[in-house]
Kinemage of the C-alpha trace (Angstrom):
@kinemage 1
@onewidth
@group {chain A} dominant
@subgroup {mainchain}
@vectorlist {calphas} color= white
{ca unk a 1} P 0.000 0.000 0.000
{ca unk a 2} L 1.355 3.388 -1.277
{ca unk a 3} L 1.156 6.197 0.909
{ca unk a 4} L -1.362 8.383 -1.197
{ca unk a 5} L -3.788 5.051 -1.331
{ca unk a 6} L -2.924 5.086 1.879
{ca unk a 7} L -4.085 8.656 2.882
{ca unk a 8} L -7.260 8.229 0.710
{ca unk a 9} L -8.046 5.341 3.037
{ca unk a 10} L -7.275 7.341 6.446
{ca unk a 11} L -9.615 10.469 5.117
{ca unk a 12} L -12.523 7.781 4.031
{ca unk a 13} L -12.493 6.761 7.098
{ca unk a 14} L -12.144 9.835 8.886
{ca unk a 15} L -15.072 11.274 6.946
{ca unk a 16} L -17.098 8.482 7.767
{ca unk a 17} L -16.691 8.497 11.682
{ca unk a 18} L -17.544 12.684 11.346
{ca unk a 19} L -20.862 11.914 9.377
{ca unk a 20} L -21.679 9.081 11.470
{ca unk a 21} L -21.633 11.566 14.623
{ca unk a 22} L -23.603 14.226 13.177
{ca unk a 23} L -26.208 11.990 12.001
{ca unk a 24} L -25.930 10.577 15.709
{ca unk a 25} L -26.145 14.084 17.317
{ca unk a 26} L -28.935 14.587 14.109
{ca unk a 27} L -30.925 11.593 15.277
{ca unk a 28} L -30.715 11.796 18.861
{ca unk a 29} L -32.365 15.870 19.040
{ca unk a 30} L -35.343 14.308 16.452
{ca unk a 31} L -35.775 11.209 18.973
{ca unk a 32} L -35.887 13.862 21.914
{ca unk a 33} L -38.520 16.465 20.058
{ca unk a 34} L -40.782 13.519 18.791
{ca unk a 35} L -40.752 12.310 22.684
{ca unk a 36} L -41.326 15.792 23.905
{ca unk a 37} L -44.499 16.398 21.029
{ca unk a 38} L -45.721 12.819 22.309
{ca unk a 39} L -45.880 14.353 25.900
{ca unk a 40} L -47.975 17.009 25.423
């Protein structure tokens, strides 16, 4: 493995953990508005 296949690998990866937390952090605050609409 070459070092710019490499760095293409690291940054996939990287990118992927980042939009895996916002779309954590994303589906958490709908979870928590649907539960507080449910309430009332």
């Amino acid at each position: 493995m070459t070092y710019l296949t490499a760095l293409i690998v690291a940054s996939l990866i990287l990118m992927v953990i980042v939009l895996w937390s916002i779309a954590e952090l994303v589906f958490e605050s709908r979870k928590e508005k649907s539960l507080n609409s449910k309430r009332v």
